[in-house]
N, C-alpha and C positions, 0 to 999 in steps of 0.2 A: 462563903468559903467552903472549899472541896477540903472532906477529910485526907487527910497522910494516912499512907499505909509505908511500910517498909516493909515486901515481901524479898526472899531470898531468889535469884532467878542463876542457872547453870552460867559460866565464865562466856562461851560461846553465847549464847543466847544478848546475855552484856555485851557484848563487842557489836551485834549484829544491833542492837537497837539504840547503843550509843550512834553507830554510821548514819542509821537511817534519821537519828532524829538529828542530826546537822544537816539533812535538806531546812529551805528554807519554808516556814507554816508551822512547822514539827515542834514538836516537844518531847521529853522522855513520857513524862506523864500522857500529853497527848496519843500517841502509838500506843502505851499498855490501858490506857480506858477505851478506846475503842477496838481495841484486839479480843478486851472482857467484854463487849457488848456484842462484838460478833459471836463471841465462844459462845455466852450466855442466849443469844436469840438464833436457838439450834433449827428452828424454825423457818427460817428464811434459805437455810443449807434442805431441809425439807425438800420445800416453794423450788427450788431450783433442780433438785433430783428429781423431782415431780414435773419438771419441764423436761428436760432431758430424754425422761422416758419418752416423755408423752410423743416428741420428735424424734426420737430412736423408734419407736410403733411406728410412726407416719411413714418413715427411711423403710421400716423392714416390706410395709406394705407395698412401698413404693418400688422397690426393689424385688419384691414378687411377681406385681405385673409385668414388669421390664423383663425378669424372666419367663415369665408366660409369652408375653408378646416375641421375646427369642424365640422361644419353643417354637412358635407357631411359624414364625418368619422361617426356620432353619425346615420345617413340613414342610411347607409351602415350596421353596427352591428346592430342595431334593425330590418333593414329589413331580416338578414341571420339570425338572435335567431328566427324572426317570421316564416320564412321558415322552419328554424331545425325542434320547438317544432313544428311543422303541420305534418310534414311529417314521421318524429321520433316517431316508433311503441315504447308503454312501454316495459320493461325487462321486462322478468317473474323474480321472486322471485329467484329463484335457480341460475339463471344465474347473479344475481346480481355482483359479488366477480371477474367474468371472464370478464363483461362489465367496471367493474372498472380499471381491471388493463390494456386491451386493449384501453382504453380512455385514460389512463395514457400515455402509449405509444405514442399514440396519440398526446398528447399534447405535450409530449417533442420532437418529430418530428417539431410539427407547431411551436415552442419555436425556436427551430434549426434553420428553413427555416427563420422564422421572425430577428434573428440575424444574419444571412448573407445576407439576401434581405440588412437590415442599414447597414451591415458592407460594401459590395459592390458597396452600393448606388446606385444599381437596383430595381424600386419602380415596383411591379406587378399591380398596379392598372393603373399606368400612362400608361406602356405598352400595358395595355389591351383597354385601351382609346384608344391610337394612333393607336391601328389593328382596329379602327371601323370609326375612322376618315380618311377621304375622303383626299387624294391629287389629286393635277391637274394632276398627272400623269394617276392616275386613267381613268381616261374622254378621251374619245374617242377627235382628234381633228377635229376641220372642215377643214383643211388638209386631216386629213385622212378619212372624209365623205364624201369630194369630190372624194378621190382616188376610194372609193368604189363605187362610184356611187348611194349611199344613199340619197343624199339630193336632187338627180336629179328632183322631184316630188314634192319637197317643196319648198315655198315663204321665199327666207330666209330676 
């Protein structure tokens, strides 16, 4: 047998735990012992703040590189519009109508290419990164600048 308590609880408080305990499972008792089990295992409100964070960190980091990767995206087109307009002689007048619709072509080419780069999930820019970034394989080793006899003359 579960001890009685008779504690005093505010009028409001009474109304809202009378409603709730006429769903059906409920009890009076049931709802105030597990309201004091949760109050009492502050622990577990911890555990959960401690998650929170932990996915709030992950969101902020995530949400850095997205704007880094804007950053760079918004370089990137302003520095190729500044290059174009520099370099891009005016139409004459007459050839207007022939520059139009060759541009046109144009762009529903670059439209094309740009929906199968996402669709493929082959990113042109990262590829062209990684042809400019250096691996160890690249690099002569000092194995093999002893084999050659190169480092013969140097203090290593």
């Amino acid at each position: 047998m579960k001890p009685r308590i008779q504690p005093y609880i505010s009028a409001g408080n009474l109304v809202r735990l009378r409603a709730m305990a006429k769903r059906p499972g409920l009890s009076e008792s049931k709802i105030v012992d597990r309201a004091l089990a949760a109050f009492f295992a502050g622990d577990t409100d911890d555990q959960r703040d401690a998650a929170i964070t932990r996915r709030l960190d992950r969101l902020t980091r995530q949400f850095g590189r997205l704007e880094r990767h804007h950053l760079i995206l918004g370089e990137t087109v302003s520095t190729y519009v500044r290059y174009f307009l520099t370099v891009t002689p005016p139409v004459p007048a007459d050839q207007l109508d022939a520059a139009r619709a060759k541009g046109d072509l144009k762009f529903d080419f670059f439209v094309r290419q740009v929906a199968e780069s996402v669709r493929s999930g082959d990113r042109i820019l990262q590829n062209a990164i990684e042809e400019f970034v250096a691996a160890p394989s690249d690099f002569v080793s000092e194995a093999e600048l002893d084999r050659l006899g190169v480092r013969s003359g140097i203090d290593a």
